[in-house]
C-alpha positions in Angstrom: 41.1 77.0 178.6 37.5 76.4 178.6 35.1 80.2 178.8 32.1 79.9 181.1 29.5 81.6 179.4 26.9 83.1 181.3 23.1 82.2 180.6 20.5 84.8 181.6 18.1 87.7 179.7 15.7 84.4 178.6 12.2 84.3 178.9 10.0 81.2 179.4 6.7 81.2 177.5 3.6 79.5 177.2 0.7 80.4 175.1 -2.8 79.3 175.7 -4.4 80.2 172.6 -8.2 79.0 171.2 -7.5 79.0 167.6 -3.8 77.3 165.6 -3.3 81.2 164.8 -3.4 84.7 165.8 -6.0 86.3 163.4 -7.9 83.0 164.2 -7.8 83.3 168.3 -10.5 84.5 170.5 -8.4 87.4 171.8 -10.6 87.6 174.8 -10.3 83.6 176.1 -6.4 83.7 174.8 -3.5 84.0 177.8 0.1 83.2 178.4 2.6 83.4 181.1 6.2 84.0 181.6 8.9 83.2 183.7 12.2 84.6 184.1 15.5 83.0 184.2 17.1 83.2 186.0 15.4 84.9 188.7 12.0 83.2 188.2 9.9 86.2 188.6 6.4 85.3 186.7 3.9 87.7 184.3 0.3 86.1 183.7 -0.6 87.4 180.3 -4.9 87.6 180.0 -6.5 88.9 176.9 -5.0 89.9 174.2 -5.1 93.6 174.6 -3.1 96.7 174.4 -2.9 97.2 178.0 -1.9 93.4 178.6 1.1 93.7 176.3 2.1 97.3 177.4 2.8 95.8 180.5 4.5 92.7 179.4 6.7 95.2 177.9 7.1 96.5 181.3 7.8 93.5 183.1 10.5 92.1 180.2 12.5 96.0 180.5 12.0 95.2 184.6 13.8 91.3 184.7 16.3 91.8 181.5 19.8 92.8 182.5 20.2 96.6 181.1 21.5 96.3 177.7 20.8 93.0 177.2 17.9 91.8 174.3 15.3 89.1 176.0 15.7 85.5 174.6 12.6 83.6 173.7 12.2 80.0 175.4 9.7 77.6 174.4 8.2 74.3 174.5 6.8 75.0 171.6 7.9 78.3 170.0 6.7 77.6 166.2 3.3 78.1 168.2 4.0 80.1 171.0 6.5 82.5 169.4 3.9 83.9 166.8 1.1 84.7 169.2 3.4 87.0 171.2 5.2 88.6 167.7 1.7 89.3 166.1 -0.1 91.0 169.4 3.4 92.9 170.0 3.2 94.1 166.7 -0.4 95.5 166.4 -0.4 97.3 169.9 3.0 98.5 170.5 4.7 98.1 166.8 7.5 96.2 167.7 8.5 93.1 169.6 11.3 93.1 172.1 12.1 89.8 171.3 13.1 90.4 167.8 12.8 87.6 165.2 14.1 84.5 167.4 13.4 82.0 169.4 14.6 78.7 171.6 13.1 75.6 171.4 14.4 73.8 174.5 13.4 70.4 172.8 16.1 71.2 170.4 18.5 71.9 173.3 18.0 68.3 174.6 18.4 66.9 171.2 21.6 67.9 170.7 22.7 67.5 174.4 22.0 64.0 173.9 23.1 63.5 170.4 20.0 62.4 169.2 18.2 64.6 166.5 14.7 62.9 166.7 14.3 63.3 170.5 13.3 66.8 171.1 10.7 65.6 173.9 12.1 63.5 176.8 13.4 66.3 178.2 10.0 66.8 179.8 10.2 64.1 182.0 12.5 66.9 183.9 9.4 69.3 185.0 9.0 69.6 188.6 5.6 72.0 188.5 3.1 70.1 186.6 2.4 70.5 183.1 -1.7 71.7 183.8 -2.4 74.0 180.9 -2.0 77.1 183.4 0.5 79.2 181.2 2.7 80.2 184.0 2.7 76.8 185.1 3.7 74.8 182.1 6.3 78.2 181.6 8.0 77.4 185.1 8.1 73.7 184.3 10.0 74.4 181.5 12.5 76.8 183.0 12.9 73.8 185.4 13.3 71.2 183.6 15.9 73.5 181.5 17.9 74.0 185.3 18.2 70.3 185.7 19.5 70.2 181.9 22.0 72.5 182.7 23.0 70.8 186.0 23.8 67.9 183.8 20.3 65.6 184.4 19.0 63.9 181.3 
């Protein structure tokens, strides 16, 4: 008897960083955005600030199922993922996502069976990949849908 398993509490992110690390960003010029799944509700992320993450905190507590610890999703979370851990850290001292991520290119790969294609799975984005944060975010909660609906 096969279990459905039901797949919500993740958060799609997308950093828009000018520097390859935190302490070497311009915290003013950086942004992100973030899209829900699965509801698909959105947070634009500008500056890295205290106030900017105070209310991502917000926003995460408002779309996660009570209970329930937020999943990371990423293009790109090696890059992503440590621009959102180090500016939870210094203003709030603690990140909600914990220490783990999802790289949906690692999804695909082993979908398909093949280890070395973590990227075709992009062909799959209905909004287009523009460099807007909650743009390329929503792309990649939508091309993960059409994963899930069996698309490759």
């Amino acid at each position: 008897m096969t279990q459905e398993i039901a797949i919500k509490n993740l958060i799609f992110v997308d950093c828009e960083g000018h520097g390859p690390a935190p302490t070497l960003n311009d915290p003013v010029g950086f942004e992100f955005g973030a899209v829900a799944y699965p509801s698909k509700q959105t947070f634009h992320g500008t500056g890295a600030t205290k106030e900017t993450f105070e209310d991502f905190d917000k926003w995460i507590t408002f779309v996660i199922e009570k209970g329930f610890r937020p999943l990371f999703v990423s293009d790109n979370p090696a890059y992503d993922w440590q621009f959102i851990n180090y500016y939870f850290h210094l203003f709030l001292g603690r990140n909600p996502f914990g220490h783990s991520a999802r790289r949906i290119g690692d999804f695909y790969a082993g979908l398909v069976g093949n280890f070395t294609d973590g990227s075709s799975w992009k062909k799959l984005r209905v909004t287009a990949h523009d460099h807007n944060p909650v743009n390329d975010a929503m792309g990649n909660l939508e091309a993960f849908e059409r994963l899930l609906n069996g698309e490759r």
